[in-house]
N, C-alpha and C positions, 0 to 999 in steps of 0.2 A: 705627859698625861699619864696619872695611874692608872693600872687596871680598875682598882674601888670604882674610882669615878666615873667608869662605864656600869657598873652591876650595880653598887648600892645607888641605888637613885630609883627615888618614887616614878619620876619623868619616863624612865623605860619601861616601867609596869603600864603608867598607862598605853605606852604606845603598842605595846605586845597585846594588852586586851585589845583595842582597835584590830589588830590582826588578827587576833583569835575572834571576834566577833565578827567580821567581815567572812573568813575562814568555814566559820558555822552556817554563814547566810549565803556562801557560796553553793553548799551541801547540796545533793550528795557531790556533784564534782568538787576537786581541789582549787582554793586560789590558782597554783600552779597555773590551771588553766582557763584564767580570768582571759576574758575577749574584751575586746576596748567597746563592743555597746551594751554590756554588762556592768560597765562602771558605775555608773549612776545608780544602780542598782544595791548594789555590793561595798562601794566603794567609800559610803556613807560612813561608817565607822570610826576607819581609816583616815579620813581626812578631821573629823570630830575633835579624836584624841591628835591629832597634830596642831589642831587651834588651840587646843586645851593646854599644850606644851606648852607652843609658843606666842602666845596672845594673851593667854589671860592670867597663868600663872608667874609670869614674865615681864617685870617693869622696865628695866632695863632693855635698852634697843637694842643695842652690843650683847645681850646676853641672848635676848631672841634670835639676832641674827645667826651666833653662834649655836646655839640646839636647832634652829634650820637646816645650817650644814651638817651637825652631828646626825640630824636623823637622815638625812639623804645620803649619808656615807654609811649609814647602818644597813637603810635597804638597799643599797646598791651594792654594798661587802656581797650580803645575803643572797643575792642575784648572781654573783658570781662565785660563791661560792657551790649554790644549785647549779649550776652549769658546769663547774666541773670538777665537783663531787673530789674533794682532797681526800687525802689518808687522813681522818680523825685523829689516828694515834699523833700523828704529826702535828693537827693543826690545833689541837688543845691546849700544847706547851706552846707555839708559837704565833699564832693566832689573839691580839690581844681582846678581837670582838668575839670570840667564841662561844663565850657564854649568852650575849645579848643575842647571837644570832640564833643559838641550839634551840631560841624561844620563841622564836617565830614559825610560823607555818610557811613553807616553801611556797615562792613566788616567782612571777617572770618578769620581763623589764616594762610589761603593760599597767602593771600598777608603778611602777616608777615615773614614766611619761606622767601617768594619769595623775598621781599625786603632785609633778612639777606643773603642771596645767594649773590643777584644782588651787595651786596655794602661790600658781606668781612667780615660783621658784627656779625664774630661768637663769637669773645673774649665777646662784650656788651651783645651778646643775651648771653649767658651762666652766664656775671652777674647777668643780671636783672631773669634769670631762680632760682639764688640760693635766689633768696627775698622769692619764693613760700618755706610752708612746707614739708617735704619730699614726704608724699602721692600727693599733686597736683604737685610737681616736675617731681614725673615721668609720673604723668598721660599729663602733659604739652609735656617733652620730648617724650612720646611715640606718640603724637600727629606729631612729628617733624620726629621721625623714621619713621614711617608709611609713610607720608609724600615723603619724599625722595628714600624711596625702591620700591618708585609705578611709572614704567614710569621712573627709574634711567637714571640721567648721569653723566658724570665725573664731572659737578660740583654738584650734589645729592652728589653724593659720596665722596669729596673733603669736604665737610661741615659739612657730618656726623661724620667727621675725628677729623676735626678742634674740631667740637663741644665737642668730646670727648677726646679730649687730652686736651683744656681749662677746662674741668671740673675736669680732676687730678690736673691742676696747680692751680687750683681757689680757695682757702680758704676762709671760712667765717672770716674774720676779722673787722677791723672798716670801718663803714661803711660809704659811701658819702650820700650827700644830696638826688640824686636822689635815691639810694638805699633807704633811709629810707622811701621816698615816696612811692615808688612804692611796697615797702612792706608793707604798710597801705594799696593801692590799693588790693593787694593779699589778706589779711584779710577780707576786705571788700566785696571782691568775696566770698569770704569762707562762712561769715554770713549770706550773701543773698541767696547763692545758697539753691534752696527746694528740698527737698527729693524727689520729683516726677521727677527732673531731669536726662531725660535722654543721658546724655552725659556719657563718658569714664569713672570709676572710679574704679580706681585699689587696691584691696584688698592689704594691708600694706604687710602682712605676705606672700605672693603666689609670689611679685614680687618686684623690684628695680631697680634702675637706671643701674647697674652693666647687669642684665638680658636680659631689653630692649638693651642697645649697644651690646651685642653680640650676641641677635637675629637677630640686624639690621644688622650689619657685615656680619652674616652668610649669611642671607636674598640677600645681596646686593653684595657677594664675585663675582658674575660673570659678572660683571659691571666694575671690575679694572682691565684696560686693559694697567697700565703699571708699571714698576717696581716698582718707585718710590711713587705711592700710596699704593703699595702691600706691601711694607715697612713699612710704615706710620701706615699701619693697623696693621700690625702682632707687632710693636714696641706698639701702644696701647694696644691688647690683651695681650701681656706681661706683661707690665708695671702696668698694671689693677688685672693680678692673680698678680703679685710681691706684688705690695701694700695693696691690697685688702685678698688677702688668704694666703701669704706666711711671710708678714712683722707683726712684734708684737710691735716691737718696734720700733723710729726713729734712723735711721742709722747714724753714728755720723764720714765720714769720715777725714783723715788725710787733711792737709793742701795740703801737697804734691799731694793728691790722686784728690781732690778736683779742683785744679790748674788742673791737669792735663785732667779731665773730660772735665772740662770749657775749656781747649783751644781746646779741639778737634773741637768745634764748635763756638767758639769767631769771625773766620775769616768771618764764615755765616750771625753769629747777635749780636745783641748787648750784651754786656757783661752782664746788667741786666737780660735780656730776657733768656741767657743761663743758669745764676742763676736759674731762678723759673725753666726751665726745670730741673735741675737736683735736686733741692728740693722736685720735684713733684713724683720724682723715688726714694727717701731715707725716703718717709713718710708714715706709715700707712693711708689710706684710711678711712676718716670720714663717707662713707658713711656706713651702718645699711645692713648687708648683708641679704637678702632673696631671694625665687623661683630660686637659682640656685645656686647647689655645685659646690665645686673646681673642682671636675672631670666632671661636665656637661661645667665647662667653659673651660678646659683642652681639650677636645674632642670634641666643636666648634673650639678652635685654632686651632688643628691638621685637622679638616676637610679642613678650609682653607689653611694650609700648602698644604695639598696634593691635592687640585682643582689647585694652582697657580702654584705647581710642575708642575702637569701635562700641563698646559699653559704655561709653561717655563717663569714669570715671576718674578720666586727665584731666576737669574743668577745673580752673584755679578760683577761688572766690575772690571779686572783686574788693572784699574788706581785709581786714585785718589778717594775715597768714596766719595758719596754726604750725606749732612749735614744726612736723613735720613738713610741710611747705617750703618753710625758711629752709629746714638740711637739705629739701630736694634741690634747692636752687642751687645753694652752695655748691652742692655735688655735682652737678650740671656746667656750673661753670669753671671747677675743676678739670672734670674730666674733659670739655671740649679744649677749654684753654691750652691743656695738655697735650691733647689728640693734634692740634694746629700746629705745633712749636715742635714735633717729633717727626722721624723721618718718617715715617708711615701713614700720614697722613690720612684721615678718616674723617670725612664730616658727616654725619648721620642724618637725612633726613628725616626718621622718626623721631630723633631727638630736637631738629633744629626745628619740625614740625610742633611738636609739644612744644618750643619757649613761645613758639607765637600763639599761643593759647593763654599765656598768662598777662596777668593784667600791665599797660601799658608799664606804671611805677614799681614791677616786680620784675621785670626782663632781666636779662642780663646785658648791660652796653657790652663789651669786649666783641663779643662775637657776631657783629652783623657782619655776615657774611654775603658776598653777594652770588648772586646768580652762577656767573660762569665759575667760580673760584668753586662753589661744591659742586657745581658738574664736574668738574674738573678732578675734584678730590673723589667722586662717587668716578668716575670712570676709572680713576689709578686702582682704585681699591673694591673695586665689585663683589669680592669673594665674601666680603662681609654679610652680602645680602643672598646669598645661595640657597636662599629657603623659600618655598611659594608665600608665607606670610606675607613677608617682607617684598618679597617682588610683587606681589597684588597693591601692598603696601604706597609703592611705588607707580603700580599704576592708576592708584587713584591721587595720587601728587601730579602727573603727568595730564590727567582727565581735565583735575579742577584748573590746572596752567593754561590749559589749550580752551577752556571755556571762559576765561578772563582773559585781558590785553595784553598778553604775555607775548614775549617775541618771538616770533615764528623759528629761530637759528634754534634758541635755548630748548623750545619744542622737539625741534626736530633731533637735536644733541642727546636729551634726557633719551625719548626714543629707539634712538641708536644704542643709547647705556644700557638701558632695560632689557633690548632685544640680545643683545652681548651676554648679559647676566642670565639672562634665559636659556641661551645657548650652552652656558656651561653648567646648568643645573644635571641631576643625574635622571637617569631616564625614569624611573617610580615621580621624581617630581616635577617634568616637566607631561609626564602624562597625566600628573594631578591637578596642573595649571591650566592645559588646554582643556581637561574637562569640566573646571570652572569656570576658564574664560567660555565657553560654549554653553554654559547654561546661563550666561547675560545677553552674549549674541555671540550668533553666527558668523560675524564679520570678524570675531577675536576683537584683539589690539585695535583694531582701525573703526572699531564698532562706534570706538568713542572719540576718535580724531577727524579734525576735519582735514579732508582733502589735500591742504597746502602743507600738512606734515609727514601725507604718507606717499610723497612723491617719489619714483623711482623705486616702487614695490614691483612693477608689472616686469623691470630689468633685472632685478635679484629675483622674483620668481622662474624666469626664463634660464638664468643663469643656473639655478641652483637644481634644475629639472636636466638642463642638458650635460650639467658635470656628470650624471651619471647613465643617464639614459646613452650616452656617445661611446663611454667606457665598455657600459655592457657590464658580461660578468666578472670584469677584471675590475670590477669597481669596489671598493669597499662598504659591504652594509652597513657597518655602522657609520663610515660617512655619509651616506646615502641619508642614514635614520636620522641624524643628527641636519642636514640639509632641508631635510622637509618639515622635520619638526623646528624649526628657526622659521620659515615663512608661513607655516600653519600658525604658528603662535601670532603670529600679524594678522593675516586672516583665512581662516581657517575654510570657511566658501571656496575660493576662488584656489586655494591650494588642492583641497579634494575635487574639483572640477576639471583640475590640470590633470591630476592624477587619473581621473575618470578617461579622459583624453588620452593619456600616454597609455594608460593600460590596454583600451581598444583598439587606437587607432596602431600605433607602432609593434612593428610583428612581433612578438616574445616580447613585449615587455611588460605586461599583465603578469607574470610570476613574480617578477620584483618588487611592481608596485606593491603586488599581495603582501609580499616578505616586509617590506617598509611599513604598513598598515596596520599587520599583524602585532608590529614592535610598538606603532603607536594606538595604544587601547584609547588613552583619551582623546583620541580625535574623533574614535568613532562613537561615542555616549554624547547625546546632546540633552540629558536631563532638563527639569524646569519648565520653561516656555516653550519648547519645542514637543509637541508629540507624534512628530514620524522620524525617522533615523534619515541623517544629513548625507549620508554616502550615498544613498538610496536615492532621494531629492537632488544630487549631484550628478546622479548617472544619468538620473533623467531627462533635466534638461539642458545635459551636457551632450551626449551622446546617443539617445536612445531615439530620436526623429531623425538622427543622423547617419545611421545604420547603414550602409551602401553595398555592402558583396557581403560574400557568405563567410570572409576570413575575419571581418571583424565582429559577425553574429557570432561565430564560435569561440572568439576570444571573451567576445560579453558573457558569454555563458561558462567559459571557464575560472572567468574573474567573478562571477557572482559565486561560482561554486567553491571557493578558494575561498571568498571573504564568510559564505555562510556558517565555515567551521568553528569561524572563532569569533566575527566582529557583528555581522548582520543577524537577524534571524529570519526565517522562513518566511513568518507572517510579516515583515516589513514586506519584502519583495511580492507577497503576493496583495498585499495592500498597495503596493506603487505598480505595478508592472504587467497585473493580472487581470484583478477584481474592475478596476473601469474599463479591461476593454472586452469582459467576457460580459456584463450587463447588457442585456436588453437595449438597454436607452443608452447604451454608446454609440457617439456620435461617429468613431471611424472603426474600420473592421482592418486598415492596412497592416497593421501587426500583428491579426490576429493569430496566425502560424505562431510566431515568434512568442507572444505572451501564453502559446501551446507547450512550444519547447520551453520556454521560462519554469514551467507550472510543471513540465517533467520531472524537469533539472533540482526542483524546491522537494519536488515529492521522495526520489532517490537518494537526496540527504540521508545518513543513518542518525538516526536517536537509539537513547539512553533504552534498551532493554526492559527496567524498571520506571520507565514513567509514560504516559500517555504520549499517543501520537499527536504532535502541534495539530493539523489539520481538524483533531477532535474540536476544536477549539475555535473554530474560524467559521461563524455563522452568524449570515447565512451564506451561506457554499455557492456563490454563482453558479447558473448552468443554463445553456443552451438550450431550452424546451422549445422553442422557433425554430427548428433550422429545417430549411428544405433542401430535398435528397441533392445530391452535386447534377451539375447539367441542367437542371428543371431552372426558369426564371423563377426569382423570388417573388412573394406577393406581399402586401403591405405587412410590418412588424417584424418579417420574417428575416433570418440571418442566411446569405449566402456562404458556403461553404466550400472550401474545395476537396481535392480527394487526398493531398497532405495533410489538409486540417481533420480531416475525418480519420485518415490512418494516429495524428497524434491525440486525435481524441478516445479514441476507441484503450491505445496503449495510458494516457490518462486514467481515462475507466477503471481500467485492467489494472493499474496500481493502487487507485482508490478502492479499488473492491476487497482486494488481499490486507490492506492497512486498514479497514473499517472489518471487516471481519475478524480481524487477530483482536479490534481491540472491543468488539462484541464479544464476542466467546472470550477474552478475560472477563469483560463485567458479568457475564451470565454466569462464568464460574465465581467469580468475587459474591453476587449475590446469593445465588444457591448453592454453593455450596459443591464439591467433586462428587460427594454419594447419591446426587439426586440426577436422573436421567431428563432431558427437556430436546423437546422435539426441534424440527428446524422446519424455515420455509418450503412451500415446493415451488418448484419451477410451473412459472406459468409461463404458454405455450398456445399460438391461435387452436383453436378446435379444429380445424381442415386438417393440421400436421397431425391429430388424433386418429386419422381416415389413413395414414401410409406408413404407421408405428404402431408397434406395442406397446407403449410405455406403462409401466406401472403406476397405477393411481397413487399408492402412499406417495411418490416423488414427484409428480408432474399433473399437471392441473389447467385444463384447456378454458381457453375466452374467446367470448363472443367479438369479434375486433372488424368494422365495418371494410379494413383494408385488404383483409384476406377473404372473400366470396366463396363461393360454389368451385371446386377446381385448383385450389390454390396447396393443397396439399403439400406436390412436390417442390412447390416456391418456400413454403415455408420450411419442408425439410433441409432443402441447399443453403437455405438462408442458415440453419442452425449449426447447420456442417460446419461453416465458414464463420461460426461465432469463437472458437477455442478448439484444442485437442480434444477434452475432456470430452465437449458435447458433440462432439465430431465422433467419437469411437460410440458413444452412447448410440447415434443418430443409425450407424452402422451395424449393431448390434438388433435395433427394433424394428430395422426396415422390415414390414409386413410383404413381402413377392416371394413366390412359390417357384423354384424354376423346374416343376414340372409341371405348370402350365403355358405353354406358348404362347398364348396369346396373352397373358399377363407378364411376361417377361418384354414382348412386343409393344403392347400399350408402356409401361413402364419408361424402357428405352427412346419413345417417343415423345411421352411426359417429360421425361430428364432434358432432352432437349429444349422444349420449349420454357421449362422453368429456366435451364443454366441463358438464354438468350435474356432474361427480363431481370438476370440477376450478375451477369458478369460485367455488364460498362458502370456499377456502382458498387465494385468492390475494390477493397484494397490490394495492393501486394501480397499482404500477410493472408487475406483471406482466399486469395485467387489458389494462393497457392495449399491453401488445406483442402477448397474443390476440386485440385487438382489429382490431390491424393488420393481424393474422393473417387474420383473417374478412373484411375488406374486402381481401383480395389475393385469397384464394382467390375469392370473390364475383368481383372484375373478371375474373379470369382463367375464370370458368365451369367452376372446380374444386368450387364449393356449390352444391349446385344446392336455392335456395329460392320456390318458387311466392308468387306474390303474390295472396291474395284479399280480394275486402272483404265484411268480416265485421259492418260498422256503417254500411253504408247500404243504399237501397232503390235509388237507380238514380244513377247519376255526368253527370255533363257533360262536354261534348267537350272532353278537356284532353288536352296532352299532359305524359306523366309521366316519360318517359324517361330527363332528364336527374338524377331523383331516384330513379331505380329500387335504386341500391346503398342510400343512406339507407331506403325504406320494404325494403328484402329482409332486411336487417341488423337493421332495428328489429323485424321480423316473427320472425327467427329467437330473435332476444333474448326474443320473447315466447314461442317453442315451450321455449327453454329451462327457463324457470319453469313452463309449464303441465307439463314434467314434472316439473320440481324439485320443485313444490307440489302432486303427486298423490299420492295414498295409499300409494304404496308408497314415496314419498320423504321423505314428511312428518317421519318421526322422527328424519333426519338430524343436522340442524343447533339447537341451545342459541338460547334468544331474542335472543342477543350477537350468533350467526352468522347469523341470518335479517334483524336492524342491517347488518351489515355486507357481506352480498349486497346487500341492496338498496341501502346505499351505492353498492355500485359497478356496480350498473343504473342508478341515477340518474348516472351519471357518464358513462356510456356514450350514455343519452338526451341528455344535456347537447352531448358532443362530436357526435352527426348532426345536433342542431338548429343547431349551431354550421354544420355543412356546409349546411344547405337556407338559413340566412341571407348566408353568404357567397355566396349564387348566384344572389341577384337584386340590381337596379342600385340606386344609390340616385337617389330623382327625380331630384335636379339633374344629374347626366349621362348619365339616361336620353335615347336621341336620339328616341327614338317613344312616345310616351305609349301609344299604342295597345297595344304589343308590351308594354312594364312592365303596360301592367294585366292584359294575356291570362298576363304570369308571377305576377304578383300572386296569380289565382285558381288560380294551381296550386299556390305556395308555401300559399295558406290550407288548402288541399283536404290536401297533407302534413302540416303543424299538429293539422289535425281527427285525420290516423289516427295522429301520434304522440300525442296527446292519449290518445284513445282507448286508445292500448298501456298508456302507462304507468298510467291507473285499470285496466287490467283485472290486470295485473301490482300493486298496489298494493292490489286487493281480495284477490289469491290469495294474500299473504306474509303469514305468521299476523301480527300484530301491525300490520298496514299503517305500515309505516316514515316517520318524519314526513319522510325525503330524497323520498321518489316523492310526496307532498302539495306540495312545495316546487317540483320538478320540474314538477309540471302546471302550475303558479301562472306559472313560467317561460314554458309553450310556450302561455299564451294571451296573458300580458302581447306577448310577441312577434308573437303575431295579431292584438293591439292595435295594435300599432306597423306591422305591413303596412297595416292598412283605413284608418290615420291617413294613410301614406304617399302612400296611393291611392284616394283615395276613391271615384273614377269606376268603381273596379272592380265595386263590392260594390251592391247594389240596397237602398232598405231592405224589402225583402220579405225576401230573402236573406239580409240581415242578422239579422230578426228569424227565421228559420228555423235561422240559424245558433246563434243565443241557446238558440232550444228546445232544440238536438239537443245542446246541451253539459248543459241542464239536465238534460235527461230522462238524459243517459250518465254524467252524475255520480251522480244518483239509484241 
């Protein structure tokens, strides 16, 4: 070919005006950087003068066809020559399109696609594709895949078709003129391109032509929206393992066979054109296979099988096949022919699923296959199906068996296959499968079998729980993970049930479960029909009426705190565990502790810094507005309580109050804004507590409350003591007493008494022990004023007491407390539960001053005077003796004598043990045995 006959030619003028006008309608941006939905737009020109070429100035077929190629080898030179921009000096003299190309406006490979779209041009573009070496082939055709899977349409997808079905029929053989050109051109690319190049460039080894098309197929399967491209495609994928993976050698059929291929499709096309198709199906595949096995391109087919299944676009029509139909068949009965007859035998259920779709006189005879022969073949060869498509696939084959009169063995076979196949999926896909099969049911696999198929689940579930629960931590997690994800896949109920069981009931085994759990995400999503979480619904009525000692309440609460990180949320747990038993019109109150501690445990959870507290969220807020005080009988509607339920309600409280506060004061800053000042609530407080404080009106704010009357003053100050620190230092601060007056110190001291009696058998621990602090401030500061007398001996020895005067005034008052608590007008108070749990927390009180007279003597070894340790010695015992003392006499007055104040004394003499041991020089044995009597005779 002359240079002339590229430049003088009218034909190239018009196609460069088309570029120049395309070029101008692009403006201001360049062609350059044409986008594929700009084409339509733009592209008008362009495609004009290519009709103009080659349609109508052009009588000649042979000639048309030939300025087809010409112009596709023009813009493609052009395309690569943009791309990597040669030495000019160079490509002038050697370059024989140089001139045609210097006259075009710079392009990229989107108007090239878009021009073989627009004009049909997939037979040319696939010649001029096989000029490149293999590596820029595919790096070219992936250019061309990419291309059309972005933004598909039916004709993307029509092209991708073409494309690849011209390259099975396409051999490199002798070549034409422009082939040999334009395959200089490729080289020419080749030499110039630098290493610093960064465009596409596909590692030889990692990938191939073979790889790209049935990435794109996959990529683009939800784009063919009608049969007869669904055909087209699945006849390529065939046609491509046939030749590519399953052929060795060229198929050499009979005349007759041969004849008879060809007429199936002569009527369509021409008799040449049916030739190369059926040569393109009897020949080994020249291309260089890499980046993707027989069974990775096996298990893209089968995915598109079963997406267009599902779209019902596999229907065969019962008339006359079209020309596509007939090559499916064909292909079909290749490929399995071949699959049967080789050593790796693979029978496909989605394939052998689709022949029984076609109509009776279009089947294929060869392949009835029966029953056990593809279980058989599907168990040798399972790997084929390692995709959740396919295995869903599978189990809707297995569904519709077991709902027909299918034999219960073959049932129970497939079953076993599938579960197998399951087994060895990778963990992303079998957490993708249980969260599917969990959004049809609950039951998984078994949801949809009946009974006689899923026999001997309850002995592989036992089995597969005690391989590792026996081991312990010598067990391997991912066996572990891999063991319970195999029977949750069967049924996912009764696996998380077991597990709910192992985790509570077995000591430490609640970590594991977690760690198992944690790996299986899809078992914990039950999307679709289900709206509460299954773990949740699991533990309940697995475990939770179950509950029997405090080892496995704390295990439940470790296990719920564990799953809450990553798999539960809050609001499940407080929707299953909380909300029905903290309502009003719940029917039992027996856990109600328990759904206290639940409701802690949900609350202590940490959140995200930057988002709302869950509990903002959860309304309406159950709450307790019935409850009568602990010890008092309940009256109708009312909730009985006890004094743990009230210690974890109150720390409840105490959490909700701080997490509703943080997240008020964000929105009050969110809405106003930091420069704007806004006032806050005050504390309201009965009116009587206004009568024994100062409190400042900006901050506190008295009510009329029919509970606190005339007199309640000091009731309501104790009360406030014993609400928090805060209002406790407050309360301390405002007390209204002068102690320079006597007789209001007097009164005072007398009030304090009768308030701490109407206020100590209904307080908690935490609160007893802030009015404990309470009484020891006011004691140091000579706001209580309590006389010390002894009421248990006949005459004292010269000791001095003084530095133990708070401990015996304290322990002295604690005992005035009780001799009125336990006088006849108090007596009828308190239920035998409350008269327990006062005296608990007397003994507790006792407990904490003897803690104080021990902590105030030396221990011998760095006592520096023997002499001065023993003179504190006999003071310390002499304390001993009259805390002793209090607490039997306190211990005889509380109806039931509480086995705490028995345990109590047992304390403060083992401790008078441990002084005389200390020091023996102290103690005389007369003294000692004096001492013996007077414990006898005061026990007595």
């Amino acid at each position: 070919m002359t240079l002339s006959s590229w430049l003088s030619c009218e034909k190239t003028a018009v196609l460069q005006g088309g570029f120049l006008l395309a070029n101008q309608i692009c403006q201001p941006e360049p062609l350059l950087s044409l986008k594929k939905e700009d084409w339509d737009r733009i592209g008008c020109p362009i495609v004009n003068a290519v009709k103009e070429i080659c349609e109508q100035s052009l009588r000649d077929s042979k000639d048309r066809v030939h300025w087809r190629k010409r112009i596709l080898c023009i813009v493609w030179s052009k395309i690569l020559e943009v791309r990597n921009r040669d030495d000019i000096d160079i490509r002038w003299k050697e370059d024989p399109l140089f001139a045609v190309q210097n006259s075009l406006p710079d392009i990229n490979h989107i108007v090239l696609f878009e021009l073989v779209k627009s004009m049909s041009f997939s037979t040319i573009y696939v010649e001029l594709l096989l000029c490149f070496q293999p590596a820029e082939r595919c790096e070219e055709l992936k250019l061309l895949v990419d291309h059309l899977t972005s933004s598909s349409t039916e004709g993307d997808v029509k092209l991708l078709l073409e494309v690849w079905w011209e390259l099975m029929k396409n051999k490199r053989g002798c070549l034409d003129a422009l082939d040999q050109l334009f395959t200089v051109q490729c080289s020419r690319s080749m030499m110039f391109t630098t290493e610093t190049s960064k465009r596409f460039k596909p590692d030889p080894e990692s990938t191939c032509v073979v790889h790209v098309l049935f990435e794109g197929v996959r990529t683009i399967k939800e784009h063919l929206t009608s049969s007869k491209l669904c055909y087209f495609a699945l006849a390529n994928c065939l046609d491509t393992l046939y030749t590519s993976y399953l052929l060795v050698n060229a198929t050499d059929l009979s005349i007759e066979m041969k004849l008879q291929n060809i007429s199936h499709t002569v009527s369509f096309k021409k008799r040449n054109e049916a030739q190369r198709d059926l040569a393109a199906t009897l020949n080994p595949a020249e291309t260089k296979l890499c980046g993707m096995t027989f069974i990775q391109a096996m298990q893209v087919t089968l995915e598109i099988v079963c997406s267009w299944e599902v779209m019902g676009l596999l229907k065969m029509p019962s008339g006359d096949p079209c020309v596509m139909a007939i090559r499916l068949k064909d292909s079909l009965d290749r490929v399995l022919t071949s699959l049967a007859q080789s050593s790796h035998t693979i029978i496909l259920r989605g394939l052998k699923a689709f022949l029984d779709c076609l109509p009776p006189n279009f089947r294929i005879s060869p392949q009835n296959f029966s029953e056990t022969e593809w279980i058989h073949c599907l168990e040798r060869n399972g790997n084929a199906f390692q995709t959740k498509e396919l295995l869903m696939t599978l189990i809707s084959t297995l569904t519709a068996k077991c709902q027909s009169d299918a034999d219960v063995q073959h049932c129970k076979k497939l079953k076993d296959v599938i579960v197998n196949i399951f087994s060895h999926l990778s963990l992303p896909d079998k957490n993708a499968t249980l969260s599917e099969m969990l959004s049809i049911s609950r039951k998984g696999l078994h949801g949809f079998l009946p009974s006689s198929v899923t026999i001997g689940f309850s002995e592989e579930l036992n089995l597969a729980f005690n391989s590792f629960i026996q081991t312990g931590a010598n067990s391997s997690l991912d066996a572990a993970v891999s063991a319970v994800a195999r029977v949750a896949f069967q049924n996912p109920e009764a696996t998380l049930r077991r597990c709910c069981h192992m985790a509570v009931v077995n000591l430490g085994a609640h970590a594991m479960i977690t760690e198992i759990l944690q790996q299986l995400s899809g078992l914990m999503s039950s999307p679709g029909i289900h709206k509460d979480n299954l773990l949740c619904r699991c533990l309940q009525h697995t475990v939770w009426i179950k509950l029997s000692s405090l080892q496995e309440e704390n295990q439940f609460l470790q296990f719920l705190a564990e799953m809450m990180k990553c798999n539960i949320t809050e609001k499940d747990i407080l929707h299953v565990f909380v909300q029905p038993y903290l309502l009003p019109a719940s029917p039992s109150t027996s856990n109600f502790v328990f759904c206290l501690r639940i409701l802690q445990c949900t609350l202590s959870q940490a959140t995200r810094s930057d988002a709302a507290h869950w509990i903002m969220s959860c309304s309406p807020f159950p709450l307790l507005n019935e409850c009568n005080r602990c010890w008092d009988q309940p009256v109708e509607s009312e909730t009985l309580i006890s004094m743990e339920s009230k210690e974890l309600l109150l720390s409840v409280l105490h959490t909700l109050g701080i997490i509703v506060g943080k997240e008020v004061a964000m929105c009050v800053v969110l809405m106003c804004g930091p420069e704007l000042s806004f006032g806050h609530f005050k504390y309201e407080v009965p009116n009587t507590l206004l009568s024994v404080c100062d409190l400042p009106e900006q901050e506190w704010s008295g009510l009329d409350l029919h509970q606190y009357g005339q007199g309640t003053g000091l009731v309501a100050w104790m009360e406030c003591c014993a609400l928090s620190d805060h209002v406790h230092e407050a309360m301390l601060e405002s007390l209204s007493l002068s102690l320079l007056k006597p007789d209001e110190v007097n009164m005072f001291s007398k009030g304090l008494l009768v308030a701490a009696c109407q206020i100590l058998p209904w307080c908690t621990s935490r609160e007893w022990e802030r009015l404990l602090k309470v009484l020891q401030e006011l004691l140091q500061s000579s706001k209580l004023c309590v006389p010390y007398s002894l009421e248990y001996v006949d005459f004292l020895l010269l000791l001095d007491l003084c530095s133990f005067a708070g401990e015996l005034r304290l322990s002295v008052f604690l005992l005035q407390i009780f001799q009125l608590l336990c006088s006849s007008s108090c007596s009828d108070w308190l239920s035998p539960q409350g008269w327990v749990h006062t005296g608990r927390l007397y003994a507790n009180a006792m407990r904490s001053i003897i803690s104080s007279v021990t902590e105030k003597i030396p221990l011998p070894s760095t006592t520096p005077s023997l002499k001065t340790s023993g003179a504190c010695s006999q003071e310390v015992r002499f304390v001993f003796t009259q805390l002793f003392c209090h607490v039997l006499h306190v211990q005889v007055m509380i109806p039931g004598q509480p086995e705490a104040l028995f345990l109590c004394a047992l304390e403060i003499l083992t401790h008078f043990e441990v002084v005389i041991s200390a020091y023996p020089d102290s103690c005389t044995a007369l003294q000692g045995l004096n001492t013996r009597h007077f414990f006898t005779t005061i026990t007595m």
